[in-house]
C-alpha positions as CSV (number, residue, x, y, z in Angstrom):
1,X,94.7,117.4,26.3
2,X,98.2,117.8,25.0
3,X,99.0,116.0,21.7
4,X,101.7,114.1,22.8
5,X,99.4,112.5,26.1
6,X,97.1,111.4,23.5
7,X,100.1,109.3,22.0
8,X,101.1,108.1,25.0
9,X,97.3,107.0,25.9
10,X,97.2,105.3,22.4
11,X,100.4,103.6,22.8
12,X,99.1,102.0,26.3
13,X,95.8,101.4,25.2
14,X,97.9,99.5,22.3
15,X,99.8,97.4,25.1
16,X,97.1,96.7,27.0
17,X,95.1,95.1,24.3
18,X,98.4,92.9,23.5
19,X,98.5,92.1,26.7
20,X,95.0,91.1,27.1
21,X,95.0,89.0,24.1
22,X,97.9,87.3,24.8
23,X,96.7,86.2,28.1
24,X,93.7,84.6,26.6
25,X,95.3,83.0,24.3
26,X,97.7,81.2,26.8
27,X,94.8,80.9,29.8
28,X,92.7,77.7,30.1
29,X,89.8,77.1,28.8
30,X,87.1,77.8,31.5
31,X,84.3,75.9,31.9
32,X,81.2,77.3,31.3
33,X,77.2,76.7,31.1
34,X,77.5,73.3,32.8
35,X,78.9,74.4,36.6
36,X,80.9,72.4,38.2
37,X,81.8,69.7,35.8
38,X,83.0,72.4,33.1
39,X,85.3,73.6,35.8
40,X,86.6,70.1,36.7
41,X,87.5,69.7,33.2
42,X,88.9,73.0,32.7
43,X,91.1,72.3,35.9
44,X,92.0,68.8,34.4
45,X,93.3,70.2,31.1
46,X,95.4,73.1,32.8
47,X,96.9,70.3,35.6
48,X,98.7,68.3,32.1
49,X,100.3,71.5,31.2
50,X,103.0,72.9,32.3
51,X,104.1,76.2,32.2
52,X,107.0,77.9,30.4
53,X,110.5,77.9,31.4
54,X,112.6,80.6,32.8
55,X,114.6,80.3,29.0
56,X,111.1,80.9,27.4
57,X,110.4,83.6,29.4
58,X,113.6,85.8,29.1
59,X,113.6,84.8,25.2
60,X,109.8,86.0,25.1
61,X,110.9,89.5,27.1
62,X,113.7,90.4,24.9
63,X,111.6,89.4,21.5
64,X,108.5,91.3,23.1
65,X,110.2,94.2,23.6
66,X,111.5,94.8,20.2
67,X,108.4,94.4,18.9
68,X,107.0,97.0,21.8
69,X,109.5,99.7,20.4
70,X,108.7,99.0,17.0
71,X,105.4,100.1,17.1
72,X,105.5,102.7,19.7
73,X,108.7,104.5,18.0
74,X,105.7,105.4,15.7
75,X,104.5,107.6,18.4
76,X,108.0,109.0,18.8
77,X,111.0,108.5,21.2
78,X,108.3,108.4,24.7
79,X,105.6,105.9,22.2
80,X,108.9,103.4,21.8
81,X,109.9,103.5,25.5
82,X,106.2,102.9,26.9
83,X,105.3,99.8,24.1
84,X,109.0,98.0,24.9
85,X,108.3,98.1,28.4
86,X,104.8,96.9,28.2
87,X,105.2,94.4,26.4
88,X,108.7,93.3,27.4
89,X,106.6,92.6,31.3
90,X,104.1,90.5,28.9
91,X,106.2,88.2,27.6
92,X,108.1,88.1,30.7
93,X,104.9,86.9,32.9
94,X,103.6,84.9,29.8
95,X,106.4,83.6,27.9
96,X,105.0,83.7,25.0
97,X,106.3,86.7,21.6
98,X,103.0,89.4,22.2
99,X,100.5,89.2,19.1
100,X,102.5,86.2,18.3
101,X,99.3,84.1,18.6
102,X,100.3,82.5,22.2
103,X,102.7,80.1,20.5
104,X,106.1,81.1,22.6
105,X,109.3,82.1,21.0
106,X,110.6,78.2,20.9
107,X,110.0,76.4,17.3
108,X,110.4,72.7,19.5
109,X,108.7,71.2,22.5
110,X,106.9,74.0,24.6
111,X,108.0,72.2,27.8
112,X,110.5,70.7,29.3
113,X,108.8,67.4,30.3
114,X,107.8,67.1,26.6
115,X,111.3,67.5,25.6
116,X,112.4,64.5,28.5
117,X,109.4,62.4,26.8
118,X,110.8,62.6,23.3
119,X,114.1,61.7,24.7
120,X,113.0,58.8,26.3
121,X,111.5,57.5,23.6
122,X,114.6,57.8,21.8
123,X,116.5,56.2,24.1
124,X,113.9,53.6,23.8
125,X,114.1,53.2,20.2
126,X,117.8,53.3,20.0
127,X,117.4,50.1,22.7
128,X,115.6,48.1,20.4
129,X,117.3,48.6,17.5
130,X,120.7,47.7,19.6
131,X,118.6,44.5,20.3
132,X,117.9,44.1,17.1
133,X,121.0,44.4,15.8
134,X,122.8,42.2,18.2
135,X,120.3,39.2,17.0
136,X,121.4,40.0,13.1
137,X,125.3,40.2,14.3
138,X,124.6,36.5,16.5
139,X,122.4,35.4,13.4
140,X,125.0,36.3,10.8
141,X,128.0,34.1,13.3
142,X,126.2,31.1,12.8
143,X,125.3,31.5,8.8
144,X,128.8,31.7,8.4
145,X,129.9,28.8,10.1
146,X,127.3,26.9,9.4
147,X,128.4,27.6,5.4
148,X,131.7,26.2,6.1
149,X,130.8,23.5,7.9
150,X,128.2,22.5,5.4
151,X,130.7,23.3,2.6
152,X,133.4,21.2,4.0
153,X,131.2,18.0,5.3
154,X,129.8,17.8,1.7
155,X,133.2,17.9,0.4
156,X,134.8,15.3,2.7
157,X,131.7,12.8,2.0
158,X,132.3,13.6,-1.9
159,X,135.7,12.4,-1.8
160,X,135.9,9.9,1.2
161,X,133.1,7.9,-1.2
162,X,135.3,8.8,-4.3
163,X,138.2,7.4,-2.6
164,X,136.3,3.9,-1.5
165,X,135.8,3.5,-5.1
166,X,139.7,3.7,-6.0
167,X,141.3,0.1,-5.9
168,X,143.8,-1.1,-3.3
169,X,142.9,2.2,-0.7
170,X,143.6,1.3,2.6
171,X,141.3,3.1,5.0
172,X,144.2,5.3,6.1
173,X,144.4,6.7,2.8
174,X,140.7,7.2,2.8
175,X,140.7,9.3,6.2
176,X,143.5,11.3,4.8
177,X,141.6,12.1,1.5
178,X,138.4,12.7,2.8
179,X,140.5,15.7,4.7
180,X,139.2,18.8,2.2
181,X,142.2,20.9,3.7
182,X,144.6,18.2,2.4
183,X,145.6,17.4,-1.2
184,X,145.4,13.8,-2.5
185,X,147.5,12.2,-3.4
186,X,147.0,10.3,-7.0
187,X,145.4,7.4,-7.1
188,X,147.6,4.4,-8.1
189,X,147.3,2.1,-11.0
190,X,146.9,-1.5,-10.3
191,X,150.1,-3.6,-11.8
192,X,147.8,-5.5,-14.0
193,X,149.6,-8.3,-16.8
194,X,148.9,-7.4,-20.2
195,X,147.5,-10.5,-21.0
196,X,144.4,-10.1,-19.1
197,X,143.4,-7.1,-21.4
198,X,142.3,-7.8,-24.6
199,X,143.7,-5.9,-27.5
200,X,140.5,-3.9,-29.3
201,X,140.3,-2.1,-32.5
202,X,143.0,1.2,-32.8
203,X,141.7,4.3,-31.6
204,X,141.5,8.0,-31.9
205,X,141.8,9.7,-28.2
206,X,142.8,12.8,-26.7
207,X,145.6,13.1,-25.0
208,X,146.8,14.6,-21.8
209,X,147.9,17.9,-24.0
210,X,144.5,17.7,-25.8
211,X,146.0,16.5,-29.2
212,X,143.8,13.4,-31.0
213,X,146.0,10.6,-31.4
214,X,146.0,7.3,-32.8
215,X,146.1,5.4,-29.8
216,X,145.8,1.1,-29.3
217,X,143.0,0.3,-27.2
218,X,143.3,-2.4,-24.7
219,X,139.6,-3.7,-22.8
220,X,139.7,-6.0,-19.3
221,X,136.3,-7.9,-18.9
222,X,136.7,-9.5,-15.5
223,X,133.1,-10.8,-15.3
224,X,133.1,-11.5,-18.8
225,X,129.7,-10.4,-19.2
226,X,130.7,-8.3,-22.4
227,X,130.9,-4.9,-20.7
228,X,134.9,-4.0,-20.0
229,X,135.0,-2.8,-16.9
230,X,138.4,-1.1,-17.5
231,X,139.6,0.6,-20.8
232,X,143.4,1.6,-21.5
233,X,144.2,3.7,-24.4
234,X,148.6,3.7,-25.2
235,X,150.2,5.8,-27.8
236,X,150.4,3.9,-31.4
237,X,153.5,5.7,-31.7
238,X,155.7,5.6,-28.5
239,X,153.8,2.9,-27.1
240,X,153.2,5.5,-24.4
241,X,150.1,4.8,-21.5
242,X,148.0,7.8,-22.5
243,X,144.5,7.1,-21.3
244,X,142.2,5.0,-19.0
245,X,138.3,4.3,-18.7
246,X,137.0,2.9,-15.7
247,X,133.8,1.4,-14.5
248,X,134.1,1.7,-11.0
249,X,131.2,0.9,-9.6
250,X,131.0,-2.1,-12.0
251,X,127.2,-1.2,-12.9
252,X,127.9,-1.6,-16.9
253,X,128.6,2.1,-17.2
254,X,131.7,3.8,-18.0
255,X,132.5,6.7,-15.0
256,X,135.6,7.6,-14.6
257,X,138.4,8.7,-17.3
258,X,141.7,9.7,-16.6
259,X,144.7,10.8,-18.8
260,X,148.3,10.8,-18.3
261,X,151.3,12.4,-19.5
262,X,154.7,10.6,-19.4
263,X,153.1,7.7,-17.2
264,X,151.9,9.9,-14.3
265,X,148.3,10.9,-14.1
266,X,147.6,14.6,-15.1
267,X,143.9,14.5,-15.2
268,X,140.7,12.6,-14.1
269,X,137.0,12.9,-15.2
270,X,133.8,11.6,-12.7
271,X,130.7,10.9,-12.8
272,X,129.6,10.7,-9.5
273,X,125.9,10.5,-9.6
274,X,125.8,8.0,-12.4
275,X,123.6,9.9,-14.8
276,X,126.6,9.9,-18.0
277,X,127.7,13.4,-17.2
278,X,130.9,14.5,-15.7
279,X,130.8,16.3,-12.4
280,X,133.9,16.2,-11.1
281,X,137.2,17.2,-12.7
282,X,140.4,17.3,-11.0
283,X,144.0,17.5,-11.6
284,X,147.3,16.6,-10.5
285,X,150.6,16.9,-10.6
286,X,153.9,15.4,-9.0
287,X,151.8,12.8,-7.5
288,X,149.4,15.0,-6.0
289,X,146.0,16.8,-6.6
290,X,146.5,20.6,-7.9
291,X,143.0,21.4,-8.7
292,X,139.7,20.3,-8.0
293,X,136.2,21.9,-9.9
294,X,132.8,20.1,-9.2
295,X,129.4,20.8,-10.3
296,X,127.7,20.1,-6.8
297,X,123.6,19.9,-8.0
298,X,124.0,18.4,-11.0
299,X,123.4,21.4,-13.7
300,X,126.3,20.9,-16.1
301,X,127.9,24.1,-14.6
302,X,131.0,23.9,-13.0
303,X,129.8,25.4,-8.5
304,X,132.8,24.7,-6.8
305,X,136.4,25.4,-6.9
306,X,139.8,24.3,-5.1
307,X,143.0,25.1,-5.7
308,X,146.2,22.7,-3.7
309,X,149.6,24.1,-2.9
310,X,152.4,21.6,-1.7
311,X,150.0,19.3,0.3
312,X,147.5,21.5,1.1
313,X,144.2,23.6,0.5
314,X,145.0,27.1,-1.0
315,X,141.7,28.4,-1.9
316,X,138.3,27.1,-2.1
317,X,135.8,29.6,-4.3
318,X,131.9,28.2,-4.6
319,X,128.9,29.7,-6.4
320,X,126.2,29.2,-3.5
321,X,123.0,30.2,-5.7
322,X,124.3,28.2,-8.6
323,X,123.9,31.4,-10.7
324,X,127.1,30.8,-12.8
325,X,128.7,33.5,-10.6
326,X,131.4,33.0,-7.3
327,X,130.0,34.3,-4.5
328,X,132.0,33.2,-1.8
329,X,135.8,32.7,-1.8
330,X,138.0,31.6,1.2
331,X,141.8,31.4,1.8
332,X,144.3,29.3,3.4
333,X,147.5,29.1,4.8
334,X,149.6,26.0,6.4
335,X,146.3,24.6,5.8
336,X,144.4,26.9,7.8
337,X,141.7,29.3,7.3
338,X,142.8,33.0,7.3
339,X,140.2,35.1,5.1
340,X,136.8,34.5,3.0
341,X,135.1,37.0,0.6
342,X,131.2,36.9,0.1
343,X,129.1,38.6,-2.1
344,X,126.3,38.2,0.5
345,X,123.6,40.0,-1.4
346,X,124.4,38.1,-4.7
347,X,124.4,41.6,-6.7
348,X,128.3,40.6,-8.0
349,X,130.4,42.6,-5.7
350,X,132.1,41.5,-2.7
351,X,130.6,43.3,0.5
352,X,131.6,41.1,3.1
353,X,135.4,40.5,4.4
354,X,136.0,37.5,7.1
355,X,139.3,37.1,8.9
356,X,140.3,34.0,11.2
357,X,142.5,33.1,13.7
358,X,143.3,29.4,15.1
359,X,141.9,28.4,18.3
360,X,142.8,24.8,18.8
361,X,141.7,22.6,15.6
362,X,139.0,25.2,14.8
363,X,139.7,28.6,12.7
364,X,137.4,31.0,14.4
365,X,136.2,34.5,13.1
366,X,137.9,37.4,14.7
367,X,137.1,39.9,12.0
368,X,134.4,40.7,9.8
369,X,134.3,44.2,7.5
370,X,130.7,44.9,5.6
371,X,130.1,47.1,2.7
372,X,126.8,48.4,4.0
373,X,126.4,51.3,1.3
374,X,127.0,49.5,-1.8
375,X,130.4,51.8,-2.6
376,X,132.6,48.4,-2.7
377,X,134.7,49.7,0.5
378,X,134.1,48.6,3.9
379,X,132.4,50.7,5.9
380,X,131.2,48.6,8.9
381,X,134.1,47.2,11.4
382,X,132.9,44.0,13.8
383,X,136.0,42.6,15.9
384,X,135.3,39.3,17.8
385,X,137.0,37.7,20.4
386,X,136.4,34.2,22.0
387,X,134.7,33.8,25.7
388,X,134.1,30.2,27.0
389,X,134.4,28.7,24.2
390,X,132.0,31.0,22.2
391,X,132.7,33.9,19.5
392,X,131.5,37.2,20.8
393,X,131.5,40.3,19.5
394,X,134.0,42.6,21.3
395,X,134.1,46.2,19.0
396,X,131.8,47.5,16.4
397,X,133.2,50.6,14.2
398,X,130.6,52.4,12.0
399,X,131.6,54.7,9.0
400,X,128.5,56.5,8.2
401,X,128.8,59.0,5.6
402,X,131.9,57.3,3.8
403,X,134.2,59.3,4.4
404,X,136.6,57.1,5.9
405,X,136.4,57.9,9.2
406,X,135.0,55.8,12.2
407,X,131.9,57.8,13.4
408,X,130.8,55.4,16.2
409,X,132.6,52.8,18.2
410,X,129.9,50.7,20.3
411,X,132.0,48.4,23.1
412,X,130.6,45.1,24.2
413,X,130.9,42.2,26.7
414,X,129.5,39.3,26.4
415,X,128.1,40.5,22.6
416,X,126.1,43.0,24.7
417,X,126.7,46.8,24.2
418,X,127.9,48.8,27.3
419,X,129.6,52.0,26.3
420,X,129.0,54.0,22.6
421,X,131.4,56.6,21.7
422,X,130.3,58.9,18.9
423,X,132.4,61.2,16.7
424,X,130.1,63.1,14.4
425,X,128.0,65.5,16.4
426,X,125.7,65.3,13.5
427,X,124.5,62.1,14.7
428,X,123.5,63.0,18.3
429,X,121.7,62.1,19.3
430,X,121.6,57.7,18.4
């Protein structure tokens, strides 16, 4: 026998034991020993699988029959032709690289209902997450409004029952200041005689400007049970009304002081909750309220902030944890709202951004932008639009690696997602 038969004889024998142990290694188990029922099950195991797909097969051919050559062309130019072909017709029947342990050429699912499977499921997934995230959106709505509404009914109960306490209020007047939007006016004097006051030892008081000054003190004890119920302090000097002390409630304590500059009130201390601390400044000018800071639990630390404009509400800024830090700031104009600021995860940066449009008497949310990453730049874009008398969301833009760019736009109706437009490939899929 010639040398170069024995090569080609080696190379085949070579092929065919690929061949044959790459076929094991993809065939099913068969049953053995127990008959019948080792059949059944062998039958039942190869009836889930399915086999490999035209792709896997070509790609197993090609990759076969590289390998073929490789080891033949150690036989010489016939040795390489023989091994590619044999085992480029394995891996085209089997699908599966020869000697590559039966594993197929493909590094993903080995079939093609495995791959709609995993698909499904994230399709599934991406569902309830959608759901999920349409219940925060809906739950976030109402913690907002319900904020403001809180915020503002608290406000207009302060000073409706702040107002009740001033003298000679009609209930006009009280409506109108219990509006938060709307800055009070000052509260008047009564034209009292100056014979009804009794003149008290001189006095040392601040005035309006802060200065101490020797001021002559003036007491009114209506009931006469030796507890004035109204103290006015005027300038020893210019004879000037400087100062006044008020009992308001007339329970024997002092809760109210106020101080004036050039007969017009500039300033007024409370004491709402009767415990001997102030909790309420305001101030005015021109006959109106300017500013308005309150300590809303109590603590000695100023929670709440309002700054008036003409007649009306500027901006309103509140610490909502009572941490000594604003949290939440919102905006007006015309005496509408038109923008709010939170720091919704109390770590001292802003992250949300609220904008409002009127609808009727209400001022409705039609924009909110979110920090979601922490950078301090909106990331997250949510439009809303009104629908029977409800706030929807409309459009939801997603910048997801801050870059500035919108990567996904998800449409809605009703504040349910329809359509989902994605402009990353790197995040298909969602």
């Amino acid at each position: 026998m010639s040398r170069s038969l024995v090569r080609i004889n080696t190379i085949v024998l070579v092929a065919a034991l690929s061949l044959a142990t790459g076929c094991a290694s993809t065939s099913a188990p068969s049953g053995g020993g127990a008959g019948g029922q080792g059949q059944g099950q062998g039958q039942q195991q190869t009836a889930q699988k399915t086999g490999p797909t035209v792709g896997d097969r070509g790609a197993a051919a090609l990759e076969g029959a590289l390998m073929g050559a490789i080891i033949g062309g150690q036989m010489g130019p016939i040795g390489a032709a023989v091994g590619a072909g044999a085992m480029l017709i394995y891996g085209a029947m089997t699908g599966n690289v020869p000697l590559g342990g039966g594993g197929g050429v493909s590094s993903g699912p080995s079939s093609e209902r495995e791959r709609e499977e995993q698909l499904e499921a994230q399709i599934e997934q991406e569902m309830e997450r959608q759901s999920s995230l349409e219940s925060e959106i809906e739950a976030e709505l109402r913690r907002q409004e319900e904020l403001l509404a809180r915020i503002d009914t608290d406000e207009a109960t302060r000073l409706a029952d702040e107002a009740s306490l001033d003298e000679e209020v009609t209930e006009e007047e009280v409506a109108e200041r219990a509006d938060p939007r709307v800055a009070p006016e000052a509260p008047e004097d009564r034209d009292l005689p100056a014979y009804i006051f009794e003149d008290d030892e001189p006095a040392v008081v601040a005035n309006a400007s802060g200065k101490q000054v020797r001021a002559v003190k003036r007491a009114l004890d209506a009931d006469r049970d030796g507890v004035p119920e109204e103290v006015r302090y005027f300038d020893d000097a210019s004879g000037e009304f400087i100062r006044k002390e008020e009992d308001r409630d007339f329970n024997g304590r002092i809760d109210a002081w106020s101080s004036y500059r050039k007969g017009e009130l500039a300033d007024r201390d409370l004491d709402s909750n009767d415990d001997g601390s102030v909790d309420v400044w305001e101030r005015y000018a021109g006959g109106r309220m300017v500013g308005r800071e309150i300590d809303r639990n109590y603590d000695g630390k100023r929670d709440a902030f309002y700054t008036f404009q003409n007649d009306g509400l500027l901006e309103e800024r509140h610490d909502t944890d009572y941490d000594g830090n604003v949290d939440f700031r919102v905006n007006y104009k015309n005496k509408r709202r038109v923008s709010s600021e939170e720091d919704d995860d109390k770590d001292g940066r802003i992250d949300t951004w609220t904008s409002y449009v009127p609808d009727g008497d209400e001022d409705v949310i039609s924009r909110i932008e979110k920090d979601q990453s922490g950078d301090g730049t909106p990331d997250t874009f949510e439009t809303y639009a009104r629908k029977n008398g409800q706030t929807v969301l409309r459009l939801r833009e997603e910048d997801k690696n801050a870059d500035g760019i919108v990567d996904i736009t998800s449409i809605y109706e009703n504040g349910k997602l329809v359509r989902r437009e994605i402009n990353d490939p790197a995040l298909m899929p969602l």
